[in-house]
C-alpha positions as semicolon CSV with decimal commas, in nm:
position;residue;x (nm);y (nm);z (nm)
1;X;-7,914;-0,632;-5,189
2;X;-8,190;-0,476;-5,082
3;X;-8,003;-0,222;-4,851
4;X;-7,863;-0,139;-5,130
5;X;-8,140;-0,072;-5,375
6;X;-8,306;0,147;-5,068
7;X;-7,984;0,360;-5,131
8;X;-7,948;0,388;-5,488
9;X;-8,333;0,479;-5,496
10;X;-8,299;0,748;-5,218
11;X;-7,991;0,873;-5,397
12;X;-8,177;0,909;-5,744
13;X;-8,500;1,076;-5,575
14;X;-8,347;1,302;-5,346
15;X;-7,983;1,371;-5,482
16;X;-7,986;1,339;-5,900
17;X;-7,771;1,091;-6,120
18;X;-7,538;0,858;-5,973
19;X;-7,210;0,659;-6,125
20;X;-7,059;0,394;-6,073
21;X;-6,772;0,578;-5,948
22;X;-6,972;0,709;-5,712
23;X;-7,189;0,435;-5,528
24;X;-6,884;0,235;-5,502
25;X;-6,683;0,517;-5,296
26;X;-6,984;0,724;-5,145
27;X;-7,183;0,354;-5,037
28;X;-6,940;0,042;-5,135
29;X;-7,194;-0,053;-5,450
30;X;-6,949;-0,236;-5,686
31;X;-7,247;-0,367;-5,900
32;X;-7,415;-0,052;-5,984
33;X;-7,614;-0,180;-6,318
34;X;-7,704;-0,496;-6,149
35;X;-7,902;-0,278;-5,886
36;X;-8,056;-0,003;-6,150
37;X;-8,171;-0,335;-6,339
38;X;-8,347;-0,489;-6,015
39;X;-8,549;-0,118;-5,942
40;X;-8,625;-0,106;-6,259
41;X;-8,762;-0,429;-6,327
42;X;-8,853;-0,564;-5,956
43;X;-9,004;-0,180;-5,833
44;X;-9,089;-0,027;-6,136
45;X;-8,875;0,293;-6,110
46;X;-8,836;0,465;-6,498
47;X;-8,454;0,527;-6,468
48;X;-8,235;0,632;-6,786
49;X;-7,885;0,614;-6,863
50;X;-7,700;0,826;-7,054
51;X;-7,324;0,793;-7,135
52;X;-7,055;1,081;-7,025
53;X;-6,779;1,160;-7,180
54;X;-6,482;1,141;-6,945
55;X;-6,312;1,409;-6,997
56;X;-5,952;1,319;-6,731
57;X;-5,920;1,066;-6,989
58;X;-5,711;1,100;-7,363
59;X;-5,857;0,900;-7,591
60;X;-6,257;0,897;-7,588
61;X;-6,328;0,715;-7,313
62;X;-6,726;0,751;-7,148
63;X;-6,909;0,601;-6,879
64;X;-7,292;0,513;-6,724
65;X;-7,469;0,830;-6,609
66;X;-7,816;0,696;-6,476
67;X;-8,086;0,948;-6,348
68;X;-8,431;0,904;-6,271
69;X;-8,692;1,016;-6,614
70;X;-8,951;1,216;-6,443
């Protein structure tokens, strides 16, 4: 998993937010929150979520935004 943290941190630093939409098609990461929970906890990065609202969807339905909190 640790391939995988490297990317999700390099993605927050350099790019902005990420989804789980996104790391699963852009870098196969199917367990998104499990990885923001290990930098968090296990390197000490001060990442946020907020929810979306998605908005191709009737009915209300919102999703995990996370971005780095500078």
């Amino acid at each position: 998993m640790e391939t995988q943290n490297k990317t999700i941190k390099h993605h927050l630093q350099k790019i902005g937010p990420i989804t789980q939409l996104f790391a699963l098609n852009q870098y196969g990461v199917g367990r998104l929150a499990s990885r923001i929970h290990e930098l968090k906890n296990d390197h000490g990065l001060n990442i946020e979520k907020r929810m979306v609202k998605n908005r191709r969807k009737v009915g209300g339905s919102h999703f995990a935004e996370y971005y780095l909190d500078a």
